[in-house]
N, C-alpha and C positions, 0 to 999 in steps of 0.2 A: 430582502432576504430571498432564501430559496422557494423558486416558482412550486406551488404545491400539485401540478402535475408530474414535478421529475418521478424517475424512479430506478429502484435499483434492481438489477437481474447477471444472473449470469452471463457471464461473455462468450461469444462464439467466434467464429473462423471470422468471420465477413466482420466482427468489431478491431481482426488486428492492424489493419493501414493506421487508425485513430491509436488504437493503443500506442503503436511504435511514435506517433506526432507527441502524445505523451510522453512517451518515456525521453523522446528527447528534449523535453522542457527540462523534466526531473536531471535528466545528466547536464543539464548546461546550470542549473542551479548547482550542482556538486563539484562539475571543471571551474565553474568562479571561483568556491570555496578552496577547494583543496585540486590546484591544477599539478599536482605533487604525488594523484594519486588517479584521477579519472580524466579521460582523455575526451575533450570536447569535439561534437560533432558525432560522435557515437550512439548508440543505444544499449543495456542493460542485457536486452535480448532479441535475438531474429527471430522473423518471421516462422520459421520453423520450430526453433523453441518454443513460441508462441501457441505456438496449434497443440505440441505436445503438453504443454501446460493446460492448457484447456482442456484438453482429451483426459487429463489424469485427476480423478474423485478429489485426490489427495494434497493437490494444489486449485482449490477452486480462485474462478479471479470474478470480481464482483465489478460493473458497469456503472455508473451513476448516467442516467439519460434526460435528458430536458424536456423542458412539453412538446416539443419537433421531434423528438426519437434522439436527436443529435448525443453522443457519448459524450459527457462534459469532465469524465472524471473516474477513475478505478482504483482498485485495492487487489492486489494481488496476494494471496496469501498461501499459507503450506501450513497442515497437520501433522504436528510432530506430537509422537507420543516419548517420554523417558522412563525412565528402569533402571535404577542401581541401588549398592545394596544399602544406600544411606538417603536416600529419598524416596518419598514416593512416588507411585508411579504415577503422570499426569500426562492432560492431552493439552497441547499448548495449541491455540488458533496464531500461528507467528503471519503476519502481517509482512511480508519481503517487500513491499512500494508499494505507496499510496500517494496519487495525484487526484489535483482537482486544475482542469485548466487553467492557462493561467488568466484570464480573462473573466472567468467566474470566480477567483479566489476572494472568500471576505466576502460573500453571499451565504452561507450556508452549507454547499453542498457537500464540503470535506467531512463534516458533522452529520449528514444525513446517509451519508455513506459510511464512515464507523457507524452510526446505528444498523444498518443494516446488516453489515460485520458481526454486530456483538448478535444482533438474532440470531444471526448462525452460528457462531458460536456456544449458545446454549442450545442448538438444536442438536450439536456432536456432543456435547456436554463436555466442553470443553473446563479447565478447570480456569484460565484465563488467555487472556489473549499481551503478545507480545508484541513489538518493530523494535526496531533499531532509529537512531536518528543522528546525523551528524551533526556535529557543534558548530560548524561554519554554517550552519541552517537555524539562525535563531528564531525565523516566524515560524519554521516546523515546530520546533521546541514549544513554541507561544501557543498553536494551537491542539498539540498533544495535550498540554497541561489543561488547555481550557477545557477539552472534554472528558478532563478526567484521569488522563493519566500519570503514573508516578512514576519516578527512577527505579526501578529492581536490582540492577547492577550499574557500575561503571566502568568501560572499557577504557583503558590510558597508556597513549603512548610515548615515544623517545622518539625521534625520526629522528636517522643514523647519516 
């Protein structure tokens, strides 16, 4: 299981080279599944996006690090709050990507990093926390449900 030195922290400028090695695992998981929709050999977001997501309160991205410092693993998330006249108002912790390398997957760390997630998220008082997950990602699905999570909606489509 997960080395009990890892740990989770915010991300900074000098974690995005790693981040983006990430996110191109997460896009080549998703160009396999659905090559109809995401384009392989890409990334999610530049380097520049990158910085400004960091820089901004309201999308914090969260690190998972090994006992070497090494970044093994992130969550990138966004603070949305809603307002309409037939709900109430809540603050949603929305979870936008979440990787654990793939080299350490089925250790732990993907689990020690939602925990750290849900800490914060009760630190904005958040009313719960959301992702999204594709269906052509059935270990994603396996390991959502394993720590807890449930379906709230379902999005379905027709591809034309």
């Amino acid at each position: 299981m997960v080395q009990t030195h890892s740990a989770v922290r915010r991300a900074n400028n000098q974690d995005i080279p790693r981040l983006l090695d990430l996110l191109r695992q997460v896009l080549e998981i998703h160009a396999a599944g659905r090559s109809d929709i995401f384009i392989s050999g890409t990334t999610k977001y530049t380097s520049q996006q990158l910085e400004a997501l960091i820089a901004d309160e309201r999308t914090p991205i969260f690190v998972l690090t090994d006992e070497t410092k090494h970044v093994q693993g992130y969550a990138m998330c966004e603070i949305e709050t809603t307002s309409s006249e037939n709900m109430y108002p809540i603050t949603t912790l929305y979870i936008d990507d979440l990787c654990v390398d793939e080299a350490c997957r089925g250790k732990g760390y993907g689990k020690v990093l939602y925990e750290a997630v849900k800490a914060y998220a009760r630190t904005i008082h958040a009313y719960h926390i959301t992702l999204n997950v594709w269906a052509c990602n059935p270990s994603a699905v396996a390991f959502y449900t394993s720590i807890g999570l449930k379906p709230m909606k379902t999005m379905m489509e027709e591809v034309l």
